[in-house]
C-alpha positions in Angstrom: 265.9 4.6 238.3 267.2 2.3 235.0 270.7 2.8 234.5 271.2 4.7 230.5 273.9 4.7 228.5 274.4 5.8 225.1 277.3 4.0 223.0 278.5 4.3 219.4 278.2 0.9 217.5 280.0 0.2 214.2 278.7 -3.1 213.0 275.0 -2.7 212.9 274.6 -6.5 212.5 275.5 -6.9 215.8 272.3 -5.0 217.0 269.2 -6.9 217.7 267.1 -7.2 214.2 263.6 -7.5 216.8 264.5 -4.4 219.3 265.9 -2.5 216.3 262.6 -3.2 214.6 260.4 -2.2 217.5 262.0 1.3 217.4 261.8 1.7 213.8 257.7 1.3 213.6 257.4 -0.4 210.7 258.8 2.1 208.2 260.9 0.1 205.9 263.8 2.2 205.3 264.7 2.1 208.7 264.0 -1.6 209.3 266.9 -3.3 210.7 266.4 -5.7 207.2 267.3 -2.3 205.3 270.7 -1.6 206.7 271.9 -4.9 206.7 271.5 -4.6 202.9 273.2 -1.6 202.6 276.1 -2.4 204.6 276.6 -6.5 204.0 276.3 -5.7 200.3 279.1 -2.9 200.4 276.9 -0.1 199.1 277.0 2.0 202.6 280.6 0.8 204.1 284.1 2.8 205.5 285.3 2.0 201.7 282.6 3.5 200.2 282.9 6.5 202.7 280.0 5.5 204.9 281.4 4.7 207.9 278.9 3.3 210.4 278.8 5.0 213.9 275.4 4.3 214.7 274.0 5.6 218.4 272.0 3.2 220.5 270.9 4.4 224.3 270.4 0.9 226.6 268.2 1.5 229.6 269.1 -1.6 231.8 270.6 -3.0 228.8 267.7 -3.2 226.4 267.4 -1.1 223.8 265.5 2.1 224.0 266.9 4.3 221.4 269.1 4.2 218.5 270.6 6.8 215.6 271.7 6.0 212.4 275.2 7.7 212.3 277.8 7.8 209.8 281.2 9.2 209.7 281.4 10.7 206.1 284.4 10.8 203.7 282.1 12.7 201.2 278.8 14.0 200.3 277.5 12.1 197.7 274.0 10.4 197.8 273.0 12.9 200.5 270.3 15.1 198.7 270.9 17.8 200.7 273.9 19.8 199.1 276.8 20.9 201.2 279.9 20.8 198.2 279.7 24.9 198.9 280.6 24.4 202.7 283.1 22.1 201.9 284.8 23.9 199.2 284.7 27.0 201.5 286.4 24.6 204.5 289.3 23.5 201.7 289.7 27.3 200.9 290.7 28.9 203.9 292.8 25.5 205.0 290.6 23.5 207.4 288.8 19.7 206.3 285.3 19.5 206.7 285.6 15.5 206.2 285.7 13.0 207.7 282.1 14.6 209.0 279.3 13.0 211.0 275.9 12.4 209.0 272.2 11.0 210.7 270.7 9.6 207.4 269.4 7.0 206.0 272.2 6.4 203.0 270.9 7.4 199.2 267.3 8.3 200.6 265.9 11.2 200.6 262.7 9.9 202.5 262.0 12.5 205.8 261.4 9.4 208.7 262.8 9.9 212.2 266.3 9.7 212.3 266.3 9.5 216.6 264.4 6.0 217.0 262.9 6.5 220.2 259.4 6.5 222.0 260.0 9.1 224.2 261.6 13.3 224.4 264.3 12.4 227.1 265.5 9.7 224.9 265.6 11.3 221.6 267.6 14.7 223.8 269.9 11.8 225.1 270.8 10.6 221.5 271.3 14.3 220.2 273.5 15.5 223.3 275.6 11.7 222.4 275.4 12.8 218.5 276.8 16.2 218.8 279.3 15.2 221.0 280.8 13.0 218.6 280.3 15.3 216.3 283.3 17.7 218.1 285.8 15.0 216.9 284.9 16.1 213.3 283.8 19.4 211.9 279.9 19.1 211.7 276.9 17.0 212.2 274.6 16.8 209.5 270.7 15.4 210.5 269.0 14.9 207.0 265.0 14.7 206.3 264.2 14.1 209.9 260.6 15.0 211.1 259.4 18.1 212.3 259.8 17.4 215.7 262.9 16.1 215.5 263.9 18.6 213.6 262.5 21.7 216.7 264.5 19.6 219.1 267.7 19.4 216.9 267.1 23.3 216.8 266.6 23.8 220.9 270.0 21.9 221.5 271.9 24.3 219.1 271.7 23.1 214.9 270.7 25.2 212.1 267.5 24.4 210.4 267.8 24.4 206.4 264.8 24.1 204.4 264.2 22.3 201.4 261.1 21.5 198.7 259.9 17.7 197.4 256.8 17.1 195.5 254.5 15.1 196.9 251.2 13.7 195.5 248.1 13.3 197.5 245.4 10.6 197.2 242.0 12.6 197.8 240.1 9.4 197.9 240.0 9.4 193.9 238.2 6.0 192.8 240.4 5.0 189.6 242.7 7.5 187.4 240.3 8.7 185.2 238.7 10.5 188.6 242.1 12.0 189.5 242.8 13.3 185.7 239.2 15.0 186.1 240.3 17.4 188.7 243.5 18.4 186.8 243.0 21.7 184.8 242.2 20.8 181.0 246.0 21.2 179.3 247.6 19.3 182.6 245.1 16.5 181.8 245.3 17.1 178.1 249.5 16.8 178.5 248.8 13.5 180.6 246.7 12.0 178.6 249.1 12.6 175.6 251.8 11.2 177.4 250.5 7.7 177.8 249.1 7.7 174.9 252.8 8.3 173.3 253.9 5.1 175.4 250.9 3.0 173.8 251.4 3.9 170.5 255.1 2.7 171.0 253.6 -0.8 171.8 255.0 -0.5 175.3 252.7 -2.6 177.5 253.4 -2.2 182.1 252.6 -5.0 184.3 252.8 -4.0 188.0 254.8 -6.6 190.3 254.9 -6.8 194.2 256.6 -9.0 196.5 257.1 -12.8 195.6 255.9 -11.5 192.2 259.9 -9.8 191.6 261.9 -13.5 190.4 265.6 -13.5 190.0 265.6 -12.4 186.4 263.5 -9.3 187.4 265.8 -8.5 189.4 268.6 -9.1 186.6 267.0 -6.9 184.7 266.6 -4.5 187.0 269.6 -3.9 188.0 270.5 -3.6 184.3 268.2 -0.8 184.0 269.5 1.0 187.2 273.5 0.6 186.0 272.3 1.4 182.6 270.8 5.2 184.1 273.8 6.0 186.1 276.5 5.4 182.9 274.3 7.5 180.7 275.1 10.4 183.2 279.0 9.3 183.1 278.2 8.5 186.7 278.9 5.2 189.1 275.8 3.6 190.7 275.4 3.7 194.5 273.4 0.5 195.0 274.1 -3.1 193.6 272.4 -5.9 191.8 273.0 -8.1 195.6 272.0 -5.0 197.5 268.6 -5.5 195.2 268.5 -8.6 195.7 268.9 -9.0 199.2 265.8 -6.6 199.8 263.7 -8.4 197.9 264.4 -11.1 200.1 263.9 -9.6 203.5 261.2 -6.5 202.6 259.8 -7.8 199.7 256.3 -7.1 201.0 257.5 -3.5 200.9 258.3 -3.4 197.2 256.5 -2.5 193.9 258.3 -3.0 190.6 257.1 -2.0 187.7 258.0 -3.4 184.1 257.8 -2.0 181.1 257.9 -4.3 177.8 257.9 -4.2 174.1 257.0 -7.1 171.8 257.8 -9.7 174.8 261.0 -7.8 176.0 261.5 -5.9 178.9 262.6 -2.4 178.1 262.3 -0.5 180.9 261.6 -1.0 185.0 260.8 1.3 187.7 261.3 0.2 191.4 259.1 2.0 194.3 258.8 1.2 198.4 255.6 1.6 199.7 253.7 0.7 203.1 249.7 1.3 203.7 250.1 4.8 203.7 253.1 6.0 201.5 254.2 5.0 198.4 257.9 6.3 198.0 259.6 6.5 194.5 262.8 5.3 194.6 265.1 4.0 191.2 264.3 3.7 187.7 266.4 3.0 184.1 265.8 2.1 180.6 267.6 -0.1 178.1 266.3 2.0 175.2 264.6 5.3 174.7 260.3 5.6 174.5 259.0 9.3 174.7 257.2 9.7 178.0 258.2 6.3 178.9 259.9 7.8 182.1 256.8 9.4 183.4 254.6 6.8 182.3 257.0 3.8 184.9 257.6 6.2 187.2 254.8 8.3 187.8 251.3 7.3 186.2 251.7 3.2 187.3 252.5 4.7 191.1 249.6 7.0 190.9 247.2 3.9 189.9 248.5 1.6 192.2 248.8 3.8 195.2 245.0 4.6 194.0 244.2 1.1 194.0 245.7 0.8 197.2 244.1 3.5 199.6 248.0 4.7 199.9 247.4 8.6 200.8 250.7 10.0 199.8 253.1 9.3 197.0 256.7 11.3 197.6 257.8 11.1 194.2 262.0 11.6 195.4 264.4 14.5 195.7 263.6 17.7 193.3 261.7 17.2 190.4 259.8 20.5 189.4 258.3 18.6 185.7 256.2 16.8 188.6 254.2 19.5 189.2 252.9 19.3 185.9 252.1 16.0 186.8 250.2 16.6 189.9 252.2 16.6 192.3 252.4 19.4 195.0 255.6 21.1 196.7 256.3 19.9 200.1 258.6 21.1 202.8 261.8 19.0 203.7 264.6 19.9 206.5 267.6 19.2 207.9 270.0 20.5 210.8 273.4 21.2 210.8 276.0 22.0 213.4 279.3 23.2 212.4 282.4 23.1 215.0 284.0 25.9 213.2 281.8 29.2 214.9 282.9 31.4 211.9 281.8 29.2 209.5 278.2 28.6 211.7 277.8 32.3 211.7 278.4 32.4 207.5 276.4 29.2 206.9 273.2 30.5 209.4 273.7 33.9 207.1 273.1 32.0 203.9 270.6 29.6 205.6 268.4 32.7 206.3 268.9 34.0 202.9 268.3 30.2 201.2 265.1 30.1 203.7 263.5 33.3 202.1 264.0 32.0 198.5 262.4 29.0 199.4 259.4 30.7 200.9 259.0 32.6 197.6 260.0 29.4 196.0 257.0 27.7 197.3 254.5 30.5 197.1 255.4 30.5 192.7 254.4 26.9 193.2 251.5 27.0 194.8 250.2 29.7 192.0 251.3 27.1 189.4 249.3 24.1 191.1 248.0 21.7 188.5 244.4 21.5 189.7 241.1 23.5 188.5 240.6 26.6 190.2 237.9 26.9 192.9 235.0 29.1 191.5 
């Protein structure tokens, strides 16, 4: 029988980049290449209040399973929203940070958060998780699959519900085929809306890979700062941490560029693989009507089109996407709270949050974008 053991790493870059890699399966957000950016450029780090305390489970020494942990000072960049429990914690005189989060930091992408192949592996890394988890006040699993997310459930965590809006590639041969099967004012609005951005002489060029050059990335990064101080806010992520993935996942990334009369206006980044186009970050230098939609949601569509990509998750919340066609789609996460009174509230308003969302989703479903079936 190979000898398993389960121990909490907190320098990733010590890990092995190829056995990390095998584990992941491709999926770019939890390449090995991914974390290294986010923690060697300082954007996911103990100062920043993500505190690395990834899992890994060794069977005869070689990596068989791994969890991307963190010990949280806050809750920010999460996308699932917690502020409530916290502030209920601070009220009645107990901390709910530092607590322990499975994530992958600033995106909201549901992947597998336990990177193993088989069950006994993935029950090892949540039995390992939770227990660390008693040295804090919770453990919080966010976006992991739905199997993940039944055995997270069997050993104990609450499940909470959330919606995304997702579009779907039904084979359509160019743009003009998907518009046709919108009803007539959703493709009337469309078709308004890009118009507005042509009028405005803004032109989009569609970059991937070796394409992005340094000053793209300048620029970028301009754009991305630029977003986050219009909302009085400070940006997660950082012109090196941009940089750096354009380096190591490049093949993974599609930036878009908008420009007027030679100069670049506007940019849109998105993270994509052969069959899912994620949108991730976007910013303007200067205001276009319907410039927003047009970067971030009409180049995707045609280039996820153009590339046979089924599904386009368009980010966290979003409703104005329905419009766009864009359906709702069902996200979870599972949460275990040390505190038992506090369990028993949060399951009580988890129960209550999970019937709004059912009614939530039914209201969208009647308000899909598409022609009605005769």
């Amino acid at each position: 029988m190979a000898e398993e053991t389960v121990r909490v790493v907190d320098d990733p870059a010590s890990l092995d980049a190829l056995a990390w890699n095998r584990l992941a399966n491709g999926h770019p957000f939890l390449r090995h290449e991914f974390f290294a950016a986010l923690h060697e450029t300082g954007c996911a780090t103990a100062r920043t209040g993500w505190a690395p305390q990834f899992l890994v489970l060794e069977r005869d020494g070689n990596l068989a399973g791994a969890m991307p942990l963190y010990l949280k000072s806050h809750s920010y960049g999460e996308y699932v929203f917690d502020w409530a429990w916290a502030d209920a914690y601070q009220r009645h005189g107990f901390e709910y940070y530092p607590k322990l989060l499975a994530a992958v930091p600033f995106s909201p992408i549901s992947a597998p958060k336990l990177l193993a192949r088989d069950e006994d592996a993935k029950r090892a890394l949540i039995r390992s998780a939770l227990a660390l988890a008693r040295q804090t006040s919770s453990l919080h699993v966010l976006f992991p699959t739905p199997a993940e997310a039944r055995l997270l459930a069997d050993a104990g965590c609450m499940l909470r519900r959330g919606v995304q809006f997702h579009w779907d590639n039904r084979g359509y041969a160019d743009f003009d085929a998907f518009l046709a099967t919108l009803s007539h004012d959703k493709r009337k609005k469309i078709k308004q809306e890009r118009r507005k951005v042509r009028d405005a002489g803004v032109t989009l060029r569609r970059l991937v890979g070796s394409e992005i050059e340094p000053e793209h990335w300048r620029f970028f990064a301009r754009c991305y700062t630029n977003t986050y101080r219009q909302h009085l806010s400070t940006p997660y992520l950082t012109r090196a941490f941009f940089e750096r993935l354009g380096k190591t996942l490049g093949e993974h990334l599609l930036l878009v560029i908008a420009e007027r009369e030679g100069r670049p206006i506007a940019s849109a980044l998105d993270v994509f693989t052969p069959q899912t186009l994620y949108g991730r970050y976007w910013g303007s230098m200067e205001h276009v009507p319907a410039l927003h939609f047009e970067a971030c949601y009409y180049q995707a569509i045609e280039f996820a089109i153009e590339r046979g990509i089924a599904v386009f998750e368009g980010g966290a919340q979003g409703e104005h996407k329905l419009a766009r066609g864009f359906l709702p789609a069902e996200t979870l996460s599972a949460h275990w709270l040390a505190h038992p009174e506090f369990a028993d509230a949060v399951q009580r308003f988890l129960d209550r949050e999970s019937a709004g969302i059912e009614r939530y989703l039914d209201e969208l479903n009647e308000r899909a974008p598409f022609k009605r079936q005769e």
